[in-house]
C-alpha positions in Angstrom: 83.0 126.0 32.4 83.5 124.5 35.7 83.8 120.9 36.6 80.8 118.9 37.1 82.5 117.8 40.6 82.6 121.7 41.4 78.9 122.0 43.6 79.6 118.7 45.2 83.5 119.9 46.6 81.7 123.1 47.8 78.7 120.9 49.7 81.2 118.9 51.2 82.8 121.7 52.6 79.6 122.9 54.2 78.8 119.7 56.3 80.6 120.4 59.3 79.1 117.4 61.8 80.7 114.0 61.2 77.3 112.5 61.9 75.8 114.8 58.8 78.2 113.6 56.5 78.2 110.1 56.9 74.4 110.0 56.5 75.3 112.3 53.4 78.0 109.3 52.1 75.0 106.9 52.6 72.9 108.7 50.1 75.3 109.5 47.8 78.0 106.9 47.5 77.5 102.8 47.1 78.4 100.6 49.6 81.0 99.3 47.2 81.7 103.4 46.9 82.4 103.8 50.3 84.4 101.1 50.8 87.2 101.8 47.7 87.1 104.9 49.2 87.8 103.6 53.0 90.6 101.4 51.1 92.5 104.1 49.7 92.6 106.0 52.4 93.8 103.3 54.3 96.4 102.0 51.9 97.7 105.9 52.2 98.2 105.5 55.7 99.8 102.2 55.4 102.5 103.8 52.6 103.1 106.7 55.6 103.7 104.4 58.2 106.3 102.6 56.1 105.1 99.6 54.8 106.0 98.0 51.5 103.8 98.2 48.4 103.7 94.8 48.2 103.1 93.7 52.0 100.1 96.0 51.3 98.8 94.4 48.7 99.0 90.8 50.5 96.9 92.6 53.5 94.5 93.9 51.5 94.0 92.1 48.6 94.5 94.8 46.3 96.6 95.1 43.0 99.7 96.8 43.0 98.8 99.3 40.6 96.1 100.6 43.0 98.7 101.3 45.5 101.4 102.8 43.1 98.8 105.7 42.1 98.4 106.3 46.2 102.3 106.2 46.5 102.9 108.8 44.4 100.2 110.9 45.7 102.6 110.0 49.4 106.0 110.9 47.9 104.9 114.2 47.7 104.8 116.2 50.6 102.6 118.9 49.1 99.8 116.8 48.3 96.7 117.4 50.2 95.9 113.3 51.3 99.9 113.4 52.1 99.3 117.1 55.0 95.6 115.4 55.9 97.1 112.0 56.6 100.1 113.8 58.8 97.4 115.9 60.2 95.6 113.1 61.9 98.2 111.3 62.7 98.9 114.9 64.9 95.4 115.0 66.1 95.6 111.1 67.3 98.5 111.9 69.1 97.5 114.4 71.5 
């Protein structure tokens, strides 16, 4: 039996136009969705670029145990948000 995520992953990975999918994140997701999900991707980046759990709790409001699940994810170089995050950075360089 698959996962009841499983058809949504592989819908994701079929919008290819940034435009598509964040009309797609409207439907689907809350406001308050979107935004936890904006938060944790941001407190991921934060962790990469070196700043301390706590400091990043202070800037955004947020418990530390939210930020100790994405600094694990972080510590480990094999992690898919850890290569994404390193990707962009990349991407923004260039």
């Amino acid at each position: 039996m698959m996962p009841e995520h499983s058809e949504l992953i592989k819908i994701f990975c079929e919008i290819r136009e940034p435009a598509v999918m964040e009309k797609f994140f409207g439907e689907i997701f809350t406001e308050s969705e979107r935004r936890a999900l904006a938060l944790r991707w941001k407190l991921m980046k934060m962790l990469d670029q070196g700043f301390t759990q706590r400091k990043i709790a202070a800037v955004l409001r947020i418990s530390l145990c939210k930020i100790t699940r994405g600094s694990r994810i972080m510590k480990n170089p094999d992690s898919v948000s850890y290569r994404l995050i390193h990707l962009s950075k990349k991407k923004s360089e260039l």
